[in-house]
MARMI-648391 format. One record per residue (C-alpha): x, y, z; residue in one letter. Coordinates in steps of 0.5 Angstrom, whole numbers, plus 500, padded with zeros to 3 digits. Layout:
N
<x:X | y:Y | z:Z | residuo:A>
...
***
This chain:
359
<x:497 | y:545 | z:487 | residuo:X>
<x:502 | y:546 | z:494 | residuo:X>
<x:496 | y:547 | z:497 | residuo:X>
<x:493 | y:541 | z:496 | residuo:X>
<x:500 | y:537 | z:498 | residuo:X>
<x:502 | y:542 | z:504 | residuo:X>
<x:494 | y:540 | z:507 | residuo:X>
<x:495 | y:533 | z:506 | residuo:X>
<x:494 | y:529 | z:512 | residuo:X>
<x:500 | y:525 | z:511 | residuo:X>
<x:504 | y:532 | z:510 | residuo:X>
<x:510 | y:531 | z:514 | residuo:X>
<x:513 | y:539 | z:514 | residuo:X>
<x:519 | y:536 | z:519 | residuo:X>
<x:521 | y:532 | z:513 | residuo:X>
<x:521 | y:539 | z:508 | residuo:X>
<x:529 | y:538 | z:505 | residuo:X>
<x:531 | y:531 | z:507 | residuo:X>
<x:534 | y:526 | z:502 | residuo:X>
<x:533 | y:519 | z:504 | residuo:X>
<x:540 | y:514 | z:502 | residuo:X>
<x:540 | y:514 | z:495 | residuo:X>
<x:535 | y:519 | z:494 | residuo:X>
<x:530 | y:513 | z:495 | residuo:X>
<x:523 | y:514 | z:498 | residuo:X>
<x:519 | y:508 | z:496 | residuo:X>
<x:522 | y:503 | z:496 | residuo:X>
<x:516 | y:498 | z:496 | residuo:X>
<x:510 | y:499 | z:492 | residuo:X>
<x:503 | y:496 | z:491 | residuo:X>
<x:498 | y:500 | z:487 | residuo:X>
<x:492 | y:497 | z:486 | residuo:X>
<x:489 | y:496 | z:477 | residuo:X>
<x:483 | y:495 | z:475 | residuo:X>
<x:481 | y:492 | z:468 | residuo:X>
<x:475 | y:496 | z:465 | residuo:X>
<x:469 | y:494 | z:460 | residuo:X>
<x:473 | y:496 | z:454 | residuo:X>
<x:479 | y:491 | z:456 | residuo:X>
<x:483 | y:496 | z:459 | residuo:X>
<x:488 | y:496 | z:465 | residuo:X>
<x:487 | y:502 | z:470 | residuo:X>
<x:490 | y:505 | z:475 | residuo:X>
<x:485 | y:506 | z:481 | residuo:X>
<x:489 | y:508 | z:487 | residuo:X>
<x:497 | y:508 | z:490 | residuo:X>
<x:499 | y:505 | z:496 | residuo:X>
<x:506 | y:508 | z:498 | residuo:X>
<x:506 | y:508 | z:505 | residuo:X>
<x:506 | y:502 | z:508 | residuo:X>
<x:504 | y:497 | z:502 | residuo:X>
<x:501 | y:490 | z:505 | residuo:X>
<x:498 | y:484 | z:502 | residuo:X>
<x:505 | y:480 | z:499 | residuo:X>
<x:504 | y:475 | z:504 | residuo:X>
<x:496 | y:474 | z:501 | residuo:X>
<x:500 | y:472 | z:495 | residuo:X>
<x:506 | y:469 | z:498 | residuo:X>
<x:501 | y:463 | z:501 | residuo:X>
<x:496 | y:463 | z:495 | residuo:X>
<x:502 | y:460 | z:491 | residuo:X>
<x:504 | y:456 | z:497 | residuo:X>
<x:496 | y:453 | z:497 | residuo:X>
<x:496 | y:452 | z:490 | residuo:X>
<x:502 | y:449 | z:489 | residuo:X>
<x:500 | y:444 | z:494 | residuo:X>
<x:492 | y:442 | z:492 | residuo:X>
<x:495 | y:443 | z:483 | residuo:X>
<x:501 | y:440 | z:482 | residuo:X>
<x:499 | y:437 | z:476 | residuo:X>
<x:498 | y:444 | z:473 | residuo:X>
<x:504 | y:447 | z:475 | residuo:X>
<x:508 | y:441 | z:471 | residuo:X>
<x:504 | y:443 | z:466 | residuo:X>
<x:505 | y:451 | z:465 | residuo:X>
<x:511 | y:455 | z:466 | residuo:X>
<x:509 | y:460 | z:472 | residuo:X>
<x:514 | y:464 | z:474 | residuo:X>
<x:516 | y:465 | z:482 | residuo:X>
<x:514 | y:469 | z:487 | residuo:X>
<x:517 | y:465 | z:493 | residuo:X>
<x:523 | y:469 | z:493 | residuo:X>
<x:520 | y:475 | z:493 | residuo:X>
<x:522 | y:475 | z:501 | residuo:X>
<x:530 | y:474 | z:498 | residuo:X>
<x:528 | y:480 | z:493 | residuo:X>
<x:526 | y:485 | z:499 | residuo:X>
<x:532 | y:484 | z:504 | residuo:X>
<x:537 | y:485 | z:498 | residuo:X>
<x:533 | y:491 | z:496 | residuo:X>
<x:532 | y:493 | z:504 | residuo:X>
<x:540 | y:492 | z:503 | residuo:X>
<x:541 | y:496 | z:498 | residuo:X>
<x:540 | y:502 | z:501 | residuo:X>
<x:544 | y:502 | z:508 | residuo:X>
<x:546 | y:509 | z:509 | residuo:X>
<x:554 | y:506 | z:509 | residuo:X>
<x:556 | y:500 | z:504 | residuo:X>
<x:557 | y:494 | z:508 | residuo:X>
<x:557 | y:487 | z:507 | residuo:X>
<x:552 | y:485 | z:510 | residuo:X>
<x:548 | y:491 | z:513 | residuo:X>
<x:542 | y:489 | z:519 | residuo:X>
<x:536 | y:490 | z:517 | residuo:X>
<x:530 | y:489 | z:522 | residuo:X>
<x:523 | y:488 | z:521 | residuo:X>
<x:519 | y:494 | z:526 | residuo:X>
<x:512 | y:492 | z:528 | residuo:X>
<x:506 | y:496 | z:531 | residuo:X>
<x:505 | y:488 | z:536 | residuo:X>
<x:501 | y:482 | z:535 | residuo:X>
<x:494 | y:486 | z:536 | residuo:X>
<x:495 | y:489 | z:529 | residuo:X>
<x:491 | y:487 | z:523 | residuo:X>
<x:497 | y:486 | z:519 | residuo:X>
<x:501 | y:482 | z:524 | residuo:X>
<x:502 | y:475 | z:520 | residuo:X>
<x:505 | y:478 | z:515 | residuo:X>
<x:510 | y:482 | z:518 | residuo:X>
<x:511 | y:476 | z:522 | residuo:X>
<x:512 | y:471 | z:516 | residuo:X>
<x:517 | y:476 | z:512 | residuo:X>
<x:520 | y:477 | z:518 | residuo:X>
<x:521 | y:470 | z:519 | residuo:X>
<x:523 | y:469 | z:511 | residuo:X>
<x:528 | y:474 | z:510 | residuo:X>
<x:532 | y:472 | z:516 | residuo:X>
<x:531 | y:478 | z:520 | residuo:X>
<x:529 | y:480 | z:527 | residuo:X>
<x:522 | y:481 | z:528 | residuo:X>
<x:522 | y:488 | z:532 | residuo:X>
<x:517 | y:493 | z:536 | residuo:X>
<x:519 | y:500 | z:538 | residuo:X>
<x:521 | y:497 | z:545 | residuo:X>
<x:527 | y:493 | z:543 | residuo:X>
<x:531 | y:498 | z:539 | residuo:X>
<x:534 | y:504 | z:542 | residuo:X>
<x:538 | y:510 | z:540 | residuo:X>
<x:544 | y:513 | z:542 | residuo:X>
<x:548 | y:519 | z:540 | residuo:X>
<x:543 | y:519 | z:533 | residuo:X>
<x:544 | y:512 | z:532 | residuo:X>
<x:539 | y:506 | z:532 | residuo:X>
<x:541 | y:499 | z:535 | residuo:X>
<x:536 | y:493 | z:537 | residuo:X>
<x:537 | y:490 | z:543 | residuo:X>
<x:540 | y:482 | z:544 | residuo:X>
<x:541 | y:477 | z:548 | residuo:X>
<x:550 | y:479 | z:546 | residuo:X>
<x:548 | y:486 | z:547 | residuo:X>
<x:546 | y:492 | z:543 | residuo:X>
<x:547 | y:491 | z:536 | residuo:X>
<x:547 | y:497 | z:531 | residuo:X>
<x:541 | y:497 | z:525 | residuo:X>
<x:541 | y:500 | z:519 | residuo:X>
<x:536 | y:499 | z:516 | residuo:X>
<x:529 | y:498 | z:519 | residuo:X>
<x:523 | y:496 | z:514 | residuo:X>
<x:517 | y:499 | z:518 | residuo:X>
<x:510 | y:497 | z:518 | residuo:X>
<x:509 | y:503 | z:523 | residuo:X>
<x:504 | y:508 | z:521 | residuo:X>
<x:508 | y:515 | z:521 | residuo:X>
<x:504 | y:519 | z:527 | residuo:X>
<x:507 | y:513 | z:531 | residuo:X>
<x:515 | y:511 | z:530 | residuo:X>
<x:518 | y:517 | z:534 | residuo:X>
<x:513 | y:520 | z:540 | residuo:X>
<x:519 | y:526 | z:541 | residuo:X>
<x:517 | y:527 | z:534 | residuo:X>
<x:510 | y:525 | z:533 | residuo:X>
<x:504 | y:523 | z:538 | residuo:X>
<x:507 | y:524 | z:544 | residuo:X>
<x:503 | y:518 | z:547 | residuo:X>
<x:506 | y:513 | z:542 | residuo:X>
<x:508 | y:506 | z:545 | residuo:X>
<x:509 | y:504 | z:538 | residuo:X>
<x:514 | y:507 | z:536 | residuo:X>
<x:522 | y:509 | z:538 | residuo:X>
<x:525 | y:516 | z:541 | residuo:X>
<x:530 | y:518 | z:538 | residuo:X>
<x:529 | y:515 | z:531 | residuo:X>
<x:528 | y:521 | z:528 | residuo:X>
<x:533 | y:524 | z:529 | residuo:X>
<x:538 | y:519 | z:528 | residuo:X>
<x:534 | y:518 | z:521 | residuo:X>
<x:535 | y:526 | z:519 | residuo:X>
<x:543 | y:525 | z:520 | residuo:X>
<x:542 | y:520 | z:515 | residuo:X>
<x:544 | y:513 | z:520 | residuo:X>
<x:539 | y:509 | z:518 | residuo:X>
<x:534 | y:508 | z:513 | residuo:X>
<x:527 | y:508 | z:514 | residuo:X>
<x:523 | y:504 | z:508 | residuo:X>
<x:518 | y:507 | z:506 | residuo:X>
<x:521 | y:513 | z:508 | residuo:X>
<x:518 | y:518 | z:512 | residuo:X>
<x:512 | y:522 | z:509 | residuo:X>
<x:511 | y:518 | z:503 | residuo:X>
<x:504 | y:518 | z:505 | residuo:X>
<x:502 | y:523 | z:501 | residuo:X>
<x:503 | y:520 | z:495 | residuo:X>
<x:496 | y:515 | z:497 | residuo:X>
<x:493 | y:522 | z:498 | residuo:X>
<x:487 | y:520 | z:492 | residuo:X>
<x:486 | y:528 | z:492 | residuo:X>
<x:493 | y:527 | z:490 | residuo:X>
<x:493 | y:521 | z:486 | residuo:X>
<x:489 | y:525 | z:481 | residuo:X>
<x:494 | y:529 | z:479 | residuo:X>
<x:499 | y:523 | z:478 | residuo:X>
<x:499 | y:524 | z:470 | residuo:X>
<x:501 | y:531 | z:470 | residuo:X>
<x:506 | y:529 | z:475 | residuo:X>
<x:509 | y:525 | z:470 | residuo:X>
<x:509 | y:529 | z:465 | residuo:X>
<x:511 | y:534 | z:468 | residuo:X>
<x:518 | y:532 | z:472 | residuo:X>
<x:519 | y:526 | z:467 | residuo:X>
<x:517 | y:529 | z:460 | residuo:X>
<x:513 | y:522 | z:459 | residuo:X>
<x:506 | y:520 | z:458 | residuo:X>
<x:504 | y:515 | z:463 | residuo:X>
<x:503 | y:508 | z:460 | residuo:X>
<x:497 | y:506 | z:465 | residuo:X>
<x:491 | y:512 | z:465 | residuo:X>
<x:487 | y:513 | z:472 | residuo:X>
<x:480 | y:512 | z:473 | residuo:X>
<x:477 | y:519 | z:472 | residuo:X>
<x:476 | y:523 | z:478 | residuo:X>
<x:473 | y:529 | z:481 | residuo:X>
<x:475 | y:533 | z:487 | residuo:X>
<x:470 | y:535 | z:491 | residuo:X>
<x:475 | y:542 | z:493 | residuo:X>
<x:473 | y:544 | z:486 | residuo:X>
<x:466 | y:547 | z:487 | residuo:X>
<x:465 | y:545 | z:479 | residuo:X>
<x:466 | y:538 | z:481 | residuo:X>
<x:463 | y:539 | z:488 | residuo:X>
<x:456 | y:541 | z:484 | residuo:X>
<x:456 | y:534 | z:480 | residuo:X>
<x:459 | y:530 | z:485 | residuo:X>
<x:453 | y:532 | z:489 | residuo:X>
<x:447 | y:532 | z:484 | residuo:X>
<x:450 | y:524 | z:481 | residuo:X>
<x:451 | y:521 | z:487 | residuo:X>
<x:447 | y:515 | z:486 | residuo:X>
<x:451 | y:513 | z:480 | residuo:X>
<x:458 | y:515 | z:483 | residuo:X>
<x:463 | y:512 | z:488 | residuo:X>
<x:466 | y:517 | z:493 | residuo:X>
<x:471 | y:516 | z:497 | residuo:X>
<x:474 | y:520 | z:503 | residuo:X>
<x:482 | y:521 | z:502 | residuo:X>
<x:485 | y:519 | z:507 | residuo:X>
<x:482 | y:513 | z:508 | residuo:X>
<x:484 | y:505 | z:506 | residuo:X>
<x:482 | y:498 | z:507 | residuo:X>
<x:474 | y:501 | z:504 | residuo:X>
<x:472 | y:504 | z:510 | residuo:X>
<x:470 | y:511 | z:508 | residuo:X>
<x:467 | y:510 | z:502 | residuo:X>
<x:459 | y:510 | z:499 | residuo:X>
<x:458 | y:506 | z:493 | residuo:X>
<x:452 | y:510 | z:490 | residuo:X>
<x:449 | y:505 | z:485 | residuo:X>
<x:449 | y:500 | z:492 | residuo:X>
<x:446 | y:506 | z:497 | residuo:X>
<x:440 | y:508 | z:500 | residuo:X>
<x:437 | y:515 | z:498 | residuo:X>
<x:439 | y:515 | z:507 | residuo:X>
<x:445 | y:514 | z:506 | residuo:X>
<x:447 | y:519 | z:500 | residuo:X>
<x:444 | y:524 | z:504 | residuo:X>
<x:449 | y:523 | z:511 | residuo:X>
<x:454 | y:523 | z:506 | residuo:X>
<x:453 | y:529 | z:501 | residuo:X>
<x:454 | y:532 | z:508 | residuo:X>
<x:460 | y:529 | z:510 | residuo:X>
<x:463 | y:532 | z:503 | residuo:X>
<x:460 | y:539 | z:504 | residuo:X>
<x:463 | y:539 | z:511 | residuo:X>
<x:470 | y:538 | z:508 | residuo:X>
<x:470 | y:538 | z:501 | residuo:X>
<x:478 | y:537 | z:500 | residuo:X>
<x:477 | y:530 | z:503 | residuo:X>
<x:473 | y:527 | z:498 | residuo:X>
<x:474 | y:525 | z:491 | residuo:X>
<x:469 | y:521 | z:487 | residuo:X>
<x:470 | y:517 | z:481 | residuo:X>
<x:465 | y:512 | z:476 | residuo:X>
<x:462 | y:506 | z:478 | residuo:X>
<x:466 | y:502 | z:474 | residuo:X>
<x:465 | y:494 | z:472 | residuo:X>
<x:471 | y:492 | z:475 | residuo:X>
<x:472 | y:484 | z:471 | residuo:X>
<x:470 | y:478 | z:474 | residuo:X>
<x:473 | y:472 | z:476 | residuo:X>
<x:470 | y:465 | z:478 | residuo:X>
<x:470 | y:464 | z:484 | residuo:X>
<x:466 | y:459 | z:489 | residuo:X>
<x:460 | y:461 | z:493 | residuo:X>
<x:459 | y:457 | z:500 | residuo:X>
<x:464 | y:453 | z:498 | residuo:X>
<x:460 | y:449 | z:492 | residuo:X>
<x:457 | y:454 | z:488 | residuo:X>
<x:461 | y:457 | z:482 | residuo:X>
<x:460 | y:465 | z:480 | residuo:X>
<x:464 | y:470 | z:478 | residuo:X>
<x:466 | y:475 | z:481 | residuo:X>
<x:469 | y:483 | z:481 | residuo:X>
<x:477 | y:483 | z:482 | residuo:X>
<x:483 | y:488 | z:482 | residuo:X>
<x:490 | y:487 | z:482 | residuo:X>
<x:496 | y:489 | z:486 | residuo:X>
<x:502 | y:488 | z:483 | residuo:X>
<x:509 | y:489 | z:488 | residuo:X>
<x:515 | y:494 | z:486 | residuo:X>
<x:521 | y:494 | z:489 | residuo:X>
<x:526 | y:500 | z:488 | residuo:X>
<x:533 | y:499 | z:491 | residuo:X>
<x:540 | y:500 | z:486 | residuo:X>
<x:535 | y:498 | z:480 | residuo:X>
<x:528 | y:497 | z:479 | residuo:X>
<x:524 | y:489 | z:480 | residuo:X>
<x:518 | y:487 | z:479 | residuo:X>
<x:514 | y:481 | z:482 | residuo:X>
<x:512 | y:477 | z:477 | residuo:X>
<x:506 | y:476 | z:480 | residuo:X>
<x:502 | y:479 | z:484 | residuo:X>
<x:495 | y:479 | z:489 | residuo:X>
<x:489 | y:479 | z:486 | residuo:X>
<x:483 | y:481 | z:490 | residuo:X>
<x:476 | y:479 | z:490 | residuo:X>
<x:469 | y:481 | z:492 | residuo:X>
<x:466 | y:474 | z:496 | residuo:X>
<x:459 | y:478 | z:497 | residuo:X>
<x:455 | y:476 | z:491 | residuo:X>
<x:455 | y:482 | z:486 | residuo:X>
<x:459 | y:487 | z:490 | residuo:X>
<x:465 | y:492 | z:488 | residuo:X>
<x:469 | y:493 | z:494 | residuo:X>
<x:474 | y:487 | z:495 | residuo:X>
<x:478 | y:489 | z:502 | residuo:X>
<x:480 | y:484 | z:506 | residuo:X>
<x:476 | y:488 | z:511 | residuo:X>
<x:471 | y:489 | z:508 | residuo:X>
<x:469 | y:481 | z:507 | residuo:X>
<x:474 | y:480 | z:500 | residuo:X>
<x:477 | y:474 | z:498 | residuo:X>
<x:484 | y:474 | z:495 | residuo:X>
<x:486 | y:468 | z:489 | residuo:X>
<x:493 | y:466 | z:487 | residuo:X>
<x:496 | y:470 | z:480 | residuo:X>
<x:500 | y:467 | z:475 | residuo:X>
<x:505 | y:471 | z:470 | residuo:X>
<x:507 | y:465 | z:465 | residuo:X>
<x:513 | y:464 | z:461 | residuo:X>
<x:513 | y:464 | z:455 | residuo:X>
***
């Protein structure tokens, strides 16, 4: 429904009729899988905006390596380590003119940001240059990072620079994150921005229920994983059930990450239910709610000597340039609080090393 799009958080209508090079909006992607009870694998939230985690997964194989050799000697694991090679070429790929070596920079919000390392470490891994807003520059609609040889043109930036933030002529005036002038040069088509811009309707979960249809819809094919079953609180046949069985239901705000702005009924106080059935009916549109799925476990060591399963869910990466790649592999995530299902880092989540072996 174009009501529920256009009143996205993410919604970017100055971007309404632009075409990214290639036609390519999402560029890198990490949708989070569930396996269920019954074996299945899920699909229980997309993150096409700014997709974080890899370099979780990347130092995971690089510990394991190091502390179990003899298991990797043992079975044909297939690599991940390249994937910050797989990154550049794809970021490569899409260069708004063909050249032979295109400059690709990383664009970060700074030190203080919680994902820093990694946009450090892929930085440092691809080659490239670590950038903040204030060391690129636009001149006549066109982007060019400053060097100790001068001003050098950029091609292509992969930002890990939330919207609201990457142009204050555009965007929040107040912004010192960002760069003036990068959206324009952006809608001329003189740089490419990966992910491009507005893509974070797509992490929209009021958005995500409506992903099959989608598919159906524009593809004329069935999807081949299923969603989790999911309510909207905006439907006020769905609002009625949501709020008479909270207690077996997790709800989740719709523009929230990270497990912030989530109730986990089973694990809430009828307190708590009560502050967050207020919450939805202030703001329906912002909520969903799905089933307390027992999510599969996995051992995993408490205080470092005990041995427990634990829940887990799978990120796997996508990357989309002049063809598709998957990364064989992937960041599983893990509940290190004793019987939790949230497994966000932020909330105190563990993360393990994933194997795709090859047969």
């Amino acid at each position: 429904p174009a009501d529920l799009v256009l009143g996205s958080k993410h919604f970017r209508r100055e971007f309404v009729g632009v075409k990214p090079p290639l036609g390519i909006y999402i560029h890198v992607t990490g949708s989070d899988l569930i396996r269920g009870a019954d074996g299945r694998y899920l699909v229980l939230e997309d993150n096409l905006r700014t997709p974080s985690g890899v370099s979780y997964m990347l130092q995971n194989r690089i510990a394991m390596k190091r502390a179990f050799p003899v298991l990797f000697d043992r079975y044909t694991v297939r690599p991940v380590e390249n994937y910050p090679q797989q990154l550049l070429r794809t970021l490569q790929e899409i260069s708004p003119t063909p050249k032979a070596d295109p400059k690709v920079v990383v664009l970060t919000p700074g030190i203080y940001n919680s994902a820093y390392f990694e946009h450090s470490f892929l930085a440092r891994q691809m080659g490239v240059q670590l950038t903040e807003g204030r060391d690129l520059v636009v001149n006549n609609n066109k982007v060019y990072t400053r060097t100790t040889r001068g001003l050098k043109i950029v091609d292509v930036i992969y930002r890990r620079v939330d919207d609201e933030f990457i142009d204050p002529l555009v965007f929040r005036p107040d912004s010192v994150l960002g760069v003036a002038g990068l959206i324009n040069a952006y809608r001329k088509g003189n740089v490419t921005l990966a992910n491009a811009i507005g893509t974070g309707v797509a992490d929209d979960k009021v958005i995500y229920s409506f992903v099959p249809r989608i598919i159906k819809y524009y593809l004329g094919e069935d999807p081949i994983l299923d969603n989790v079953e999911t309510w909207l609180a905006g439907n006020p046949k769905h609002l009625k059930y949501i709020l008479e069985n909270l207690d077996k239901l997790v709800v989740k705000a719709a523009n929230e990450s990270g497990g912030y702005g989530m109730l986990v009924g089973p694990e809430s106080t009828p307190e708590q239910r009560e502050q967050f059935a207020e919450k939805i009916v202030e703001n329906p549109r912002n909520y969903i709610a799905q089933p307390t799925i027992s999510l599969s476990r996995h051992p995993s060591f408490f205080n470092e000597t005990e041995l427990a399963p634990c829940h887990i869910d799978l990120r796997p990466y996508v990357l989309y340039g002049k063809s598709l790649s998957i990364v064989p592999g992937g960041l599983t995530r893990v509940a290190l609080k004793r019987g939790s299902l949230v497994v966000n880092s932020s909330q105190g989540g563990g993360s393990k090393d994933t194997w795709v072996i090859d047969n």
